[in-house]
MILO-641279 format. One record per atom (N, C-alpha, C): y, z, x. Coordinates in steps of 0.001 Angstrom, whole numbers, padded with zeros to 6 digits, always signed. Atoms other than C-alpha are relative to their C-alpha. Example, Ala and Ser with C-alpha at 12.3 -4.5 7.8 and 13.67 -1.06 7.14 Angstrom:
-001190+000000+000890 -004500+007800+012300 +001200+000000+000900 -001190-000060-000820 -001060+007140+013670 +001090+000730-000770 
END
This chain:
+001361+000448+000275 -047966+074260-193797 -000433+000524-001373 +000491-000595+001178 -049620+074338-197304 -000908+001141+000050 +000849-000703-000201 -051419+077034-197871 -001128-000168-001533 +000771-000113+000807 -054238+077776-200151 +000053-000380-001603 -000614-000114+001571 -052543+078442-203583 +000672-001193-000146 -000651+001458+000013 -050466+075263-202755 -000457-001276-000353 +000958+001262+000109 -053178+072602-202359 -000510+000414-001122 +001028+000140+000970 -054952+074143-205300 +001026-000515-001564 -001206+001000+001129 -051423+073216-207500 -000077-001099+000199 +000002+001432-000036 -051117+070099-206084 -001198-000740-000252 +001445+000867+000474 -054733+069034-206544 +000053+000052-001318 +000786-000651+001462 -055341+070858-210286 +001051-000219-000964 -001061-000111+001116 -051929+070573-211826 -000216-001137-001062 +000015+000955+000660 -052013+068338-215035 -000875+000323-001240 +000633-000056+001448 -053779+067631-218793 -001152-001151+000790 +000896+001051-000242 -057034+066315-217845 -001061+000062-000824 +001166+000161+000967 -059707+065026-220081 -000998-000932+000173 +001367+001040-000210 -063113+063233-219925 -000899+000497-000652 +001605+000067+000961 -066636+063031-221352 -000908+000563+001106 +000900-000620-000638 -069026+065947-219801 -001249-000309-000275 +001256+000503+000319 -072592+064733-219067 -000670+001455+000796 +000572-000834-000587 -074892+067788-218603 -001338-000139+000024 +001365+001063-000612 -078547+066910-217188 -000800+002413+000032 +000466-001283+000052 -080805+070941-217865 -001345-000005+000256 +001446+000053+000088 -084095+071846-217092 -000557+000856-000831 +000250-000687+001067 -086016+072896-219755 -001161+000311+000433 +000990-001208-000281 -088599+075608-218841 -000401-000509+001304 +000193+000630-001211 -090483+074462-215659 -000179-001540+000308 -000324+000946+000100 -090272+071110-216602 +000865-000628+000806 -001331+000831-000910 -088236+068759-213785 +001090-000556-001057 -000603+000111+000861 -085321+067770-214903 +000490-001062-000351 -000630+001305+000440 -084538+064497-216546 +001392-000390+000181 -001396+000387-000220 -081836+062809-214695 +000494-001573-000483 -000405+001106+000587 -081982+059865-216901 +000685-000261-000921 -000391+000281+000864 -080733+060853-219983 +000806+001961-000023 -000722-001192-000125 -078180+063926-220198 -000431+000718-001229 +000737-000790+001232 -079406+066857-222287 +000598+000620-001039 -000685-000495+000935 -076094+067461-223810 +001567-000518+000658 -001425+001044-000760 -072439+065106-223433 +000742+000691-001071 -001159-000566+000618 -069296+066992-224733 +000959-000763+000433 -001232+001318-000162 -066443+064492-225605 +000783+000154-001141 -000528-000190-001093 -063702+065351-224767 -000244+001562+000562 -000291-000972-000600 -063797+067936-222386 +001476-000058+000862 -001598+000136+000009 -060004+069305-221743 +000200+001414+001027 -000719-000975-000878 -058108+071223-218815 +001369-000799+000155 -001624+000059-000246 -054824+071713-218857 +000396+001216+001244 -000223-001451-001383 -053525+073921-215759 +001754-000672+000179 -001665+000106-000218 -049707+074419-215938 +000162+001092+000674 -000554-001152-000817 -047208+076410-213914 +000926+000031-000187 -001922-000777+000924 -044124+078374-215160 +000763-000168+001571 -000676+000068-001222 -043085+078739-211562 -000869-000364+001617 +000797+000663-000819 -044401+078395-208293 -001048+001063+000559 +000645-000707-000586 -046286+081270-207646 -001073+000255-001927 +000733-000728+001238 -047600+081936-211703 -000347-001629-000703 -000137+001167+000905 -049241+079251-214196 -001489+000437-000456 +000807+000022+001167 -052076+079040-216791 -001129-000980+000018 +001417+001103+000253 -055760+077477-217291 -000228-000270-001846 +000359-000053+001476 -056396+076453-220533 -001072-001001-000520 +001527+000603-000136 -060204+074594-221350 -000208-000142-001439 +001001-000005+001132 -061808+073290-224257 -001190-001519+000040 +001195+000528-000037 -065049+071544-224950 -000794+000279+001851 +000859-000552-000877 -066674+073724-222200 -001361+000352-000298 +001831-000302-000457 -070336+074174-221032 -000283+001535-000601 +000755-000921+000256 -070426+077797-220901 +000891+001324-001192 -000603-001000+000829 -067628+079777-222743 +000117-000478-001586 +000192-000155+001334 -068006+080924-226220 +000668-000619-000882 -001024+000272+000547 -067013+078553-228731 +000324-001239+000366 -000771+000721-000614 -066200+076169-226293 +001276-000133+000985 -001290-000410-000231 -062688+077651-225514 +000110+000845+001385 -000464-001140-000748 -060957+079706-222506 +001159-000248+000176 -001682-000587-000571 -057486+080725-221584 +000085+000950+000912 -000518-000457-000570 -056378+082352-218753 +001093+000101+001174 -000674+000007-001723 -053640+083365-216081 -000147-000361+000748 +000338+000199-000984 -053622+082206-213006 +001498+000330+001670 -001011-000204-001129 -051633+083254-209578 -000202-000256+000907 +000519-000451-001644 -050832+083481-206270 -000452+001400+000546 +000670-001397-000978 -051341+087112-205471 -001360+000696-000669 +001768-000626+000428 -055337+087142-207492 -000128-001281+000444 +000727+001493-000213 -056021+083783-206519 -000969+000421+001222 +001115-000426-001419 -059444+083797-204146 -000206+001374+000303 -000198-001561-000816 -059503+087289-204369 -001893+000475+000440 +001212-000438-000344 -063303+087037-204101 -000791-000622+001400 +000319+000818-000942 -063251+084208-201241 -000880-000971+000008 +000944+001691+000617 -065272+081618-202943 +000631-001196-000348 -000459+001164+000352 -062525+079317-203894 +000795-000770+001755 -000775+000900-001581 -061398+076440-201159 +000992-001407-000679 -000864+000638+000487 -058994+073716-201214 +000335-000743+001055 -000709+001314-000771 -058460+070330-199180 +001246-000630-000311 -000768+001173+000494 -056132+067662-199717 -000713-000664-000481 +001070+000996+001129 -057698+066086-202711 -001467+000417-000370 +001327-000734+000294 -060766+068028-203036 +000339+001637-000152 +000057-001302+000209 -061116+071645-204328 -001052+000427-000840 +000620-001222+000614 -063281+074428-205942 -000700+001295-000021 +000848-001393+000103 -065433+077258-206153 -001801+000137+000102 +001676-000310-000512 -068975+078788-204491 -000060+001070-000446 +001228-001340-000423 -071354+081413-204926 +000447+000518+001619 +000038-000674-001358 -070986+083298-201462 -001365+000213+000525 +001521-000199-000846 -074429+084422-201036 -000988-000047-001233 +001269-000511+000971 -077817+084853-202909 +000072+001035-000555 +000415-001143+000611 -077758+087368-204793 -001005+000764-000739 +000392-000315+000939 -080052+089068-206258 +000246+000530-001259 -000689-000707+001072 -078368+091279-208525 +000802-001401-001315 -000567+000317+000924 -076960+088614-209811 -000759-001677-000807 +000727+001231+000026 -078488+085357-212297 -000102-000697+000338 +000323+001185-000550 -077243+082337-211142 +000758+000002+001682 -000911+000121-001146 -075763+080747-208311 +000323-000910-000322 -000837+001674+000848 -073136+078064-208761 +000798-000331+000773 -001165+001115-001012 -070755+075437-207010 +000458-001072-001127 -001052+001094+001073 -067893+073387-208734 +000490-000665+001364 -000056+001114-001422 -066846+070402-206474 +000829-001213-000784 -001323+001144+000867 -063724+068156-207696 +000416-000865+001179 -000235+001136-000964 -062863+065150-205850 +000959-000689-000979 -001224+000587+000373 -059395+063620-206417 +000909-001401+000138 -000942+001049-000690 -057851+060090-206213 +000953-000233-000513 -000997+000500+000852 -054699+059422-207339 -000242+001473-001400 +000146-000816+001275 -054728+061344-210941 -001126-000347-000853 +001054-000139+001120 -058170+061186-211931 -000776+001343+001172 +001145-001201-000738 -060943+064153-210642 -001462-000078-000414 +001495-000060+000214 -064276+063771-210453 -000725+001137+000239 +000711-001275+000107 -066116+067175-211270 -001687+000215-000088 +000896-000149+000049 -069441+068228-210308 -000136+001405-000614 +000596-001357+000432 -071079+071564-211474 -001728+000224+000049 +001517-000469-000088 -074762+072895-209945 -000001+001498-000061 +000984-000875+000337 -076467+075864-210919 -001439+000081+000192 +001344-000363-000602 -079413+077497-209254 -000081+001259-000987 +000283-000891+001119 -080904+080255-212139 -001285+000854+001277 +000750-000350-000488 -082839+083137-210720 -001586+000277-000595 +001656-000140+000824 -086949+082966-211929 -001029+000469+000874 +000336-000892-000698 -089169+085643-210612 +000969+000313+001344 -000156-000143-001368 -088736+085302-206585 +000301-001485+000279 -000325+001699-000295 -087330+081600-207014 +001475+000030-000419 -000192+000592+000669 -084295+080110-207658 +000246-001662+000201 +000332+001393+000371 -084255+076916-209335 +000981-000254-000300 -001076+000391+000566 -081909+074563-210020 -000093-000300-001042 -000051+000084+001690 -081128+074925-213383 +000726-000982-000968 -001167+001036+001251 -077865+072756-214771 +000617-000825+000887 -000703+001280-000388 -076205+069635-213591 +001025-000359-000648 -001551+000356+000946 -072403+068769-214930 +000704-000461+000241 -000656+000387-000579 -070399+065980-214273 +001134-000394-000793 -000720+000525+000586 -067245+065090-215572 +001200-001095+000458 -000409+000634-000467 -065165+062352-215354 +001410+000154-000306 -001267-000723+000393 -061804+063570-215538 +001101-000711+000341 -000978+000861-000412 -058421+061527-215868 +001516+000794-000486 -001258-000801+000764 -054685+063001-216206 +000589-000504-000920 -000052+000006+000694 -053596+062670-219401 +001587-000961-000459 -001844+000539-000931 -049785+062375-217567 +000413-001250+000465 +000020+000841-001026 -050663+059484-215681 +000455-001084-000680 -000276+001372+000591 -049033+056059-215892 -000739-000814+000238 +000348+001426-000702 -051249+054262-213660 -001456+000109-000472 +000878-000245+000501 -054866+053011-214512 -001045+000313+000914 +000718-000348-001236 -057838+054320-212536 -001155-000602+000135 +001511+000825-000235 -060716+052068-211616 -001031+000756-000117 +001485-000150+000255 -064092+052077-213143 -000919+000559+001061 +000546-000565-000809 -066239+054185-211471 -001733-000435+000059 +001458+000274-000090 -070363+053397-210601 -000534+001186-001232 +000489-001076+001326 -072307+055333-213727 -001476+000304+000148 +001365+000060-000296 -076026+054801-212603 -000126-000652+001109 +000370+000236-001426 -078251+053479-209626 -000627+001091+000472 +000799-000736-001444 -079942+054623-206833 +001265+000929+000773 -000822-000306-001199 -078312+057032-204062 -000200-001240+001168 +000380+000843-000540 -079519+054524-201832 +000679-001203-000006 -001293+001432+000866 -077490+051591-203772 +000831+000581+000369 -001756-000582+000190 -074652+053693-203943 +000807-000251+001341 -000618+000333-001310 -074480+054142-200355 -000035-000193+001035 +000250+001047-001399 -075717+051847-198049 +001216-001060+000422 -001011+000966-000726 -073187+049857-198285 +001697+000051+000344 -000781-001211-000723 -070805+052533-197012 -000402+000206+001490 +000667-000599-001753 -072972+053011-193717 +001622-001095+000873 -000862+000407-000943 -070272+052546-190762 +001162-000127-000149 -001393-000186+000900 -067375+053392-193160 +000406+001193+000905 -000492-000712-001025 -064609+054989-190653 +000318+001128-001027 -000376-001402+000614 -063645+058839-191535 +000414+001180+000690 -000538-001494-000571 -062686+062453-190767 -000461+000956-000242 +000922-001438+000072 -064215+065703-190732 +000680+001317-000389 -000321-001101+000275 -062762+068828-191645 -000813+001508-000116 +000997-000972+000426 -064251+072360-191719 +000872+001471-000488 -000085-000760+000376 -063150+075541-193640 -000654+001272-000190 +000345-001077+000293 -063961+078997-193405 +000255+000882-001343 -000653-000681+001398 -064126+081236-196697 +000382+001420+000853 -000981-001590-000390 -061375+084002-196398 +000574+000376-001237 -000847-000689+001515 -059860+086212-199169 +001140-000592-000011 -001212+000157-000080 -056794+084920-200420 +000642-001579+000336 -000783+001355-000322 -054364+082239-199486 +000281-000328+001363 -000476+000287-001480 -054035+081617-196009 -000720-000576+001081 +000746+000926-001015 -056961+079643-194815 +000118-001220+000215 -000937+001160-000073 -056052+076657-193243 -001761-001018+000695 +000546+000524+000105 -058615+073739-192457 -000057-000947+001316 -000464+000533-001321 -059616+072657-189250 +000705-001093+000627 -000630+001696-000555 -058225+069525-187308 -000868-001086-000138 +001020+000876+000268 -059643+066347-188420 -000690-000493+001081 +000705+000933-000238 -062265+064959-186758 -000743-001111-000057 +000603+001315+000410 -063079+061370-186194 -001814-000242-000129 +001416+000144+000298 -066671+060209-187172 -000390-001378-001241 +000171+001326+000729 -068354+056960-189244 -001324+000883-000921 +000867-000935+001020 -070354+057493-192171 -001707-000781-000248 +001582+000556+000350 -074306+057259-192576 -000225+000907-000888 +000523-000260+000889 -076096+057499-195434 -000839+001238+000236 +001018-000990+000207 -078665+059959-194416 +000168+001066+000844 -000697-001106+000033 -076519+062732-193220 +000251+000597-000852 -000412-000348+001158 -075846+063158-196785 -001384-000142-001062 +001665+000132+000715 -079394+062117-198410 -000755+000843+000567 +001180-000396-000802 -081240+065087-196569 -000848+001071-000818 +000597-001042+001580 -082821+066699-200059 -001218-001186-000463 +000801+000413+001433 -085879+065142-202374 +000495-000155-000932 -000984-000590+001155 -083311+066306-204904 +000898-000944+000148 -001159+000721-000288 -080792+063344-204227 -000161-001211-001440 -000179+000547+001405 -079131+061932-207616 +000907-000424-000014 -001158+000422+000511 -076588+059720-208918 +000512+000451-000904 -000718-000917+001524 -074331+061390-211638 +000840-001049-000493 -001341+000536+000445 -071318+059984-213716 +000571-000113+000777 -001358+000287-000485 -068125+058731-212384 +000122-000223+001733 -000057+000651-001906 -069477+057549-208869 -000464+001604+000971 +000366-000711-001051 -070656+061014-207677 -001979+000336+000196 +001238-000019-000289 -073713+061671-205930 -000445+001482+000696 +000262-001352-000607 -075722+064693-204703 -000976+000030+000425 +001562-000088-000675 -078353+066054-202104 -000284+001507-000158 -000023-001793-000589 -079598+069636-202370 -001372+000269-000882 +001090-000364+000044 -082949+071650-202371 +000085+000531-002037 -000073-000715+001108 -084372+072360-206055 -000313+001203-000010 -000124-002162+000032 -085482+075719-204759 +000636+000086+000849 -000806-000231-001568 -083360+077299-202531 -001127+000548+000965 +000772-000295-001524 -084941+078073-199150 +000444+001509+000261 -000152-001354-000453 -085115+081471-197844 +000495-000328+001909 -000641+000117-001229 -082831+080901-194954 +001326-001414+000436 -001166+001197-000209 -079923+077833-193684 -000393-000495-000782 +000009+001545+000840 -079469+075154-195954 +001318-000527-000185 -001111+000482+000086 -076719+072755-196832 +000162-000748-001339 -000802+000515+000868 -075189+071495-199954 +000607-001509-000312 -001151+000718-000362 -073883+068138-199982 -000053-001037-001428 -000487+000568+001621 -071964+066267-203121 +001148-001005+000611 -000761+001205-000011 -070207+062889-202646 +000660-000704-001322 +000011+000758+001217 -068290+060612-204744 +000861-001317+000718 -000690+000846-000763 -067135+056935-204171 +001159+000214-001228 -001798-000570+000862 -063498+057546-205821 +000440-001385-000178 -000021+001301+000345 -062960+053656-205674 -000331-000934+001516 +000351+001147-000871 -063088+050510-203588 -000222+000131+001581 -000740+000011-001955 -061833+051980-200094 +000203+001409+000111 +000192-001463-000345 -062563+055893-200650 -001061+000433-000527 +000808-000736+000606 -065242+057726-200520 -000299+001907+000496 -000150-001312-000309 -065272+061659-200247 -001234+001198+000062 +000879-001162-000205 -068165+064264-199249 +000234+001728+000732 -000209-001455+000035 -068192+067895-199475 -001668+000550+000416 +000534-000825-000379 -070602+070029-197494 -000038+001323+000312 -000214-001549+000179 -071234+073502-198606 -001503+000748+000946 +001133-000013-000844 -073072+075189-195598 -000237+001921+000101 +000683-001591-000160 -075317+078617-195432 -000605+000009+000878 +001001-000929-001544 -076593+080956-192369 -001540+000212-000603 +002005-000258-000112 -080348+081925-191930 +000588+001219-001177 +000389-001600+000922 -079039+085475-194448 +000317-000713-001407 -000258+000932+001323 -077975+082946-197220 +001147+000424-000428 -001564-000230+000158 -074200+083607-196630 +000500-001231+000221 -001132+001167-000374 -071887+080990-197225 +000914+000015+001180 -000200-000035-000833 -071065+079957-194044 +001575-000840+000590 -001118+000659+000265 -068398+077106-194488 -000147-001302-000766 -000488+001079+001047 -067310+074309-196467 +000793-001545+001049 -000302+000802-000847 -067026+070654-194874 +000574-000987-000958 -000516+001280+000390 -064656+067657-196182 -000236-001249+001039 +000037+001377-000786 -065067+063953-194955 +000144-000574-000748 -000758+001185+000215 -063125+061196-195934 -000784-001131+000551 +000370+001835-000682 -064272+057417-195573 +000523-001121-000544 -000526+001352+000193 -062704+054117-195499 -000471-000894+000192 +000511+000982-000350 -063978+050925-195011 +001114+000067+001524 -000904+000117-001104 -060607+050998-192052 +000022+001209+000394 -000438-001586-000478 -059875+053873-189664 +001052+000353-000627 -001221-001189+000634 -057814+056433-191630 +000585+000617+000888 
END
């Protein structure tokens, strides 16, 4: 059985590049999700591996590091060593664990995979007084560089509503993941289930982004449960949602995949 470090090669491996649209709020001002407040083109990840346990990140035209640039290592025996990163079949990334105070933001990366393209989200909640707010929005539309084959046009604007009504009763599967240190968490047994729209629309906060993904989640966080949830239609006959779910103490509680087809999968 794959484990952790496995799915996150097989999902991440490759030269991928696309055009980052980032959507900011500027002071208490809501945040204009009409016109992005800053598009970096190209944005570039390369993630190779010397062997099967060691391999390399390498980034440019990034959001937050200096410059633009980062480089680093990557393994199996530091990988997840903090228990925020997860990893499906075809979906992967990285949470916040809890609220922190101590610390500024809080953040979730959320990649959705078809074939060799990845569709990348990135939210940020910033801490202000006894609030936080959601601060940054980042989507990228990411294609492998490697690839021979071409990857269908993705939806770019619209409504959530447009996007996906006409998904309601689209067959699927459920999955649920616990965060554990390390490599060895494995992902429950699928469960069958059909897809409605407003299981996934249950925010004010619900937006269409680039490259077909969509999102629901509180602009302040709540002092107690809440849920997370980031979709994307990936093309004609897939569409993929990720639900990142917190307890009443504002501990990341688990991480949900669902798959949908127009046919039972």
């Amino acid at each position: 059985m794959t484990d952790q470090w496995g799915l996150n090669r097989r999902n991440f491996e490759g030269s991928w590049q696309g055009v980052g649209s980032w959507f900011e709020r500027q002071g208490v001002q809501p945040i204009d999700w009409g016109i992005p407040s800053r598009v970096i083109d190209p944005t570039r990840y390369v993630i190779s591996f010397s062997d099967a346990d060691t391999g390399l990140w390498d980034g440019s035209g990034l959001f937050f590091a200096p410059g633009g640039t980062a480089q680093y290592p990557i393994s199996r025996s530091t990988y997840n060593a903090g228990g925020g990163c997860w990893q499906f079949e075809g979906a992967g990334g990285q949470s916040s664990r809890r609220l922190d105070e101590d610390q500024p933001r809080f953040g979730h990366e959320i990649n959705l995979f078809q074939g060799r393209s990845r569709s990348m989200l990135v939210l940020i909640w910033m801490r202000s007084s006894d609030q936080w707010l959601l601060k940054l929005a980042g989507a990228v539309g990411f294609r492998c560089q490697d690839a021979q084959i071409h990857e269908p046009e993705r939806p770019t604007c619209g409504t959530p509503n447009a996007l996906l009504e006409p998904l309601r009763g689209w067959c699927g599967s459920k999955q649920r993941l616990i965060p554990t240190v390390g490599v060895h968490a494995q992902a429950s047994v699928p469960e069958p289930l059909q897809f409605d729209p407003e299981q996934l629309l249950i925010h004010p906060c619900s937006v269409v982004m680039p490259d077909g993904m969509v999102f629901s989640v509180p602009e302040q966080l709540p002092r107690g449960e809440f849920r997370l949830e980031v979709g994307g239609l990936l093309g004609p006959e897939l569409f993929q949602q990720v639900s990142i779910v917190f307890n009443a103490s504002g501990q990341l509680a688990a991480w949900e995949r669902r798959r949908f087809q127009p046919d039972p999968i």
